[in-house]
C-alpha positions in Angstrom: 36.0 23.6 116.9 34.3 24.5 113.8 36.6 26.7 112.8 39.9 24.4 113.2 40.0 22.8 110.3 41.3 25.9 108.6 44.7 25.3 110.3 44.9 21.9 109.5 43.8 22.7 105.7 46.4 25.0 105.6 49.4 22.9 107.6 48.6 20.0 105.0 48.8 22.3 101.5 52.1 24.0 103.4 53.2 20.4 103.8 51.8 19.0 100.5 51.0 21.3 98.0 47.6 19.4 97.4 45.3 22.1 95.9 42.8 19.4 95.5 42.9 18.5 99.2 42.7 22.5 99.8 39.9 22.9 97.5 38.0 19.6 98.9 38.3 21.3 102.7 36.9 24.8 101.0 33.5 24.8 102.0 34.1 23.0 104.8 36.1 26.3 106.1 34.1 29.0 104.1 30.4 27.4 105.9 32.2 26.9 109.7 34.1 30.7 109.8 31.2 32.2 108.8 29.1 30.6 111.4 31.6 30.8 114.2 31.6 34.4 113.1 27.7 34.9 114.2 28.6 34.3 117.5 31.6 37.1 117.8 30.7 39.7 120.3 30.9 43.3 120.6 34.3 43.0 122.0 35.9 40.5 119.2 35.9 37.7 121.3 33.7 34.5 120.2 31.4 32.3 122.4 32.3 29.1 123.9 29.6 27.1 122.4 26.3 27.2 120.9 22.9 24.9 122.0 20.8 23.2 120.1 18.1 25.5 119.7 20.4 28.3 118.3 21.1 29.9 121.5 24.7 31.3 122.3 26.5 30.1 125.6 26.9 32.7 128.0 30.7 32.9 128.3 33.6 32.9 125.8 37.4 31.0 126.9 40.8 32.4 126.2 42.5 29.2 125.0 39.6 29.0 122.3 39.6 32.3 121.1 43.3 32.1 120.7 42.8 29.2 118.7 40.1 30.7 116.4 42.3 33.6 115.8 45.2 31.5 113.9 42.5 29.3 112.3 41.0 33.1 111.5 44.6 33.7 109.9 45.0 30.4 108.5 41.5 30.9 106.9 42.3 33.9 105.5 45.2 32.4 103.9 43.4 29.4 102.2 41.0 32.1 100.5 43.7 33.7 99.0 45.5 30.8 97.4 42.4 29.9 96.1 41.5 33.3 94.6 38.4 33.7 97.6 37.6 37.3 99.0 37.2 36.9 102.6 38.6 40.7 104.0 35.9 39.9 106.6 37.1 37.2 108.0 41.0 39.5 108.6 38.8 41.7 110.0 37.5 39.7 112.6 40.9 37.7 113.4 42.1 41.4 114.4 39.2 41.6 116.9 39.5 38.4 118.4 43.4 39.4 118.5 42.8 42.4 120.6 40.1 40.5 123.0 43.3 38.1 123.6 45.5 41.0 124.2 43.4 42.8 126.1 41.5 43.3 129.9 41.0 39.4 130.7 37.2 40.3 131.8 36.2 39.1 128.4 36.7 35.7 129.1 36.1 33.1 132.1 39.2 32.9 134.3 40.8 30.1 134.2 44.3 30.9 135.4 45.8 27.7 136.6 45.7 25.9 133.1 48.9 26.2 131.2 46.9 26.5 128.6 45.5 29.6 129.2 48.6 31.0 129.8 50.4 29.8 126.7 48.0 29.8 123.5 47.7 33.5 123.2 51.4 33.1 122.1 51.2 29.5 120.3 48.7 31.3 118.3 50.3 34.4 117.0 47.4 36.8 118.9 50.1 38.1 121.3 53.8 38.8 119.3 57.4 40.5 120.2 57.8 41.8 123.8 54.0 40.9 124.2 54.6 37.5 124.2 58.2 37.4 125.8 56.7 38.7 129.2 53.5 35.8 128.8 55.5 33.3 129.0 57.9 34.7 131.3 55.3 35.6 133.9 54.5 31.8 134.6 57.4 30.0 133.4 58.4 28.8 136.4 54.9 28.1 137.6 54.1 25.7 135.0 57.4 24.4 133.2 59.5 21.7 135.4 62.8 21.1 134.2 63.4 17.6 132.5 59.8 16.6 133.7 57.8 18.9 131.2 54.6 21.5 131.7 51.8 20.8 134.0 48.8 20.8 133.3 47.2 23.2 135.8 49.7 25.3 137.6 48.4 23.5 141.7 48.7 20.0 140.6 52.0 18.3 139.9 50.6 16.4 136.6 52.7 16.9 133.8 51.4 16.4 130.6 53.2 15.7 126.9 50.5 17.4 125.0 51.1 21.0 126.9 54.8 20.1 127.1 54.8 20.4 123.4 52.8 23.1 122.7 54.2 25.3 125.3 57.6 24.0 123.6 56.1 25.4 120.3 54.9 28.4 121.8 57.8 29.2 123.3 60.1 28.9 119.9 57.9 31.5 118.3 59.3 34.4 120.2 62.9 33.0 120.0 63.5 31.8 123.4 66.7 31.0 122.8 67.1 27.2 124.7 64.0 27.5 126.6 62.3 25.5 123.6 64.6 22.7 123.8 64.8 22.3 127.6 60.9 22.1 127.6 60.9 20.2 124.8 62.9 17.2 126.3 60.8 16.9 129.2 58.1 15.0 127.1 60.0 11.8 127.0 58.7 11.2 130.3 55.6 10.4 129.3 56.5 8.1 125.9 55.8 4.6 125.7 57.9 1.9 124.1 55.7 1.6 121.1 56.1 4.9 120.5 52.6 6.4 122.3 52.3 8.9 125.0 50.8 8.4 127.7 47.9 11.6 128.4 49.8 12.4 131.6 52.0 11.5 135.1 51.3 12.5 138.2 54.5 13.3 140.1 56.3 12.6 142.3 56.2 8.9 142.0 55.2 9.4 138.1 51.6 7.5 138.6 50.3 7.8 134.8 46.7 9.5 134.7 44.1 9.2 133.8 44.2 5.4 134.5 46.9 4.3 132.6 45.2 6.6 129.4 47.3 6.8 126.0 46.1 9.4 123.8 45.9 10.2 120.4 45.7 13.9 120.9 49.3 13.7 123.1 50.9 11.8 120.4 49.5 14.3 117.8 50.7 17.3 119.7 54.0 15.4 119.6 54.3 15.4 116.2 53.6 18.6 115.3 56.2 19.8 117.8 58.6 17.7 116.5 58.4 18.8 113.0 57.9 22.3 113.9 61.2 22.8 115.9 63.2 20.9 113.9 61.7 22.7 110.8 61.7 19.6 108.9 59.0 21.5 106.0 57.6 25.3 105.3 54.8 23.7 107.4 57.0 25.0 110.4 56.3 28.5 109.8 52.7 27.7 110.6 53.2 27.9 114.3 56.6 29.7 114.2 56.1 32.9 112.3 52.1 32.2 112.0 49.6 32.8 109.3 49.3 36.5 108.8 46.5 36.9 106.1 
């Protein structure tokens, strides 16, 4: 978690052109890469989490270390526009990039979450025919037409959050309508204030958790939204991806 702020410093000065807001986040992101960076092992991939007396948790998670490596990129890129030195930090993206792409013994299995399945291409670590046959391996076990992406690939809970990200994800490689039809599927789950609810159980569309509208769904939302309609250069942040 420490290490995502990089890719929302760098979204916001894509969107904004805020130095000062890029500068204000700077040692924020130089003091939380480095530290996350402690914890990389010899294989490139990072730790899950870290205890209270210092000591490293025992296993590392795929989704994470997907996300680290575009907040590695994204990092990477924030050091540069500010005139910062940080060839360590490229360095380390490309390991945590080839502990994504690699054996999946590196990392706990957790095979029926979409999101397993999905981030190494949402996050750049996996590219070109590398990421076509991800996603087409378990399209059909986690995307349901007009409905959305479930959450875990044995239980029919869809949710908007993955919808959109997988939506995202699967725009990267140029999926041609794929994208679109995912896309749509999230409107399931919109409110008529505009929220979304976390998720809905199917078939008869129960909304779970208990009735639960999250801030995190509607966030993921937007972020689609304004990355597959390329409404700024703050698209090519999940579309082409940071590549510092």
């Amino acid at each position: 978690m420490c290490a995502y702020v990089a890719t929302g410093a760098w979204w916001c000065w894509q969107l904004s052109g805020d130095r000062e807001l890029l500068e204000a986040a700077w040692p924020l992101i130089d003091r939380g890469i480095d530290w996350c960076l402690k914890y990389q092992r010899p294989g490139g991939e990072i730790v899950w989490s870290v205890g209270p007396d210092g000591v490293p948790g025992s296993f590392a998670l795929l989704a994470a270390n997907s996300s680290l490596h575009h907040s590695l990129r994204s990092a990477v890129l924030v050091a540069e526009a500010l005139g910062h030195e940080r060839r360590h930090w490229s360095a380390a993206a490309d390991r945590v990039a080839a502990a994504v792409a690699g054996p999946p013994g590196s990392f706990v299995p957790k095979q029926r979450w979409a999101m397993d399945w999905y981030y190494p291409v949402l996050s750049g670590a996996l590219r070109g025919q590398a990421a076509h046959r991800r996603l087409l391996e378990r399209w059909d076990d986690f995307v349901e037409p007009g409905l959305g992406v479930r959450c875990v690939a044995d239980r029919f809970w869809v949710t908007p959050a993955e919808t959109a990200e997988c939506a995202m994800a699967a725009a990267r490689p140029g999926w041609g309508r794929r994208p679109n039809n995912c896309w749509r599927g999230r409107a399931t789950c919109e409110t008529m204030n505009g929220a979304y609810w976390t998720g809905c159980a199917h078939p008869e569309c129960v909304r779970f958790p208990g009735g639960q509208r999250s801030t995190y769904s509607a966030a993921a939302v937007l972020i689609a939204d304004h990355v597959l309609y390329r409404r700024s250069p703050a698209a090519a942040v999940f579309l082409a991806g940071p590549v510092g």
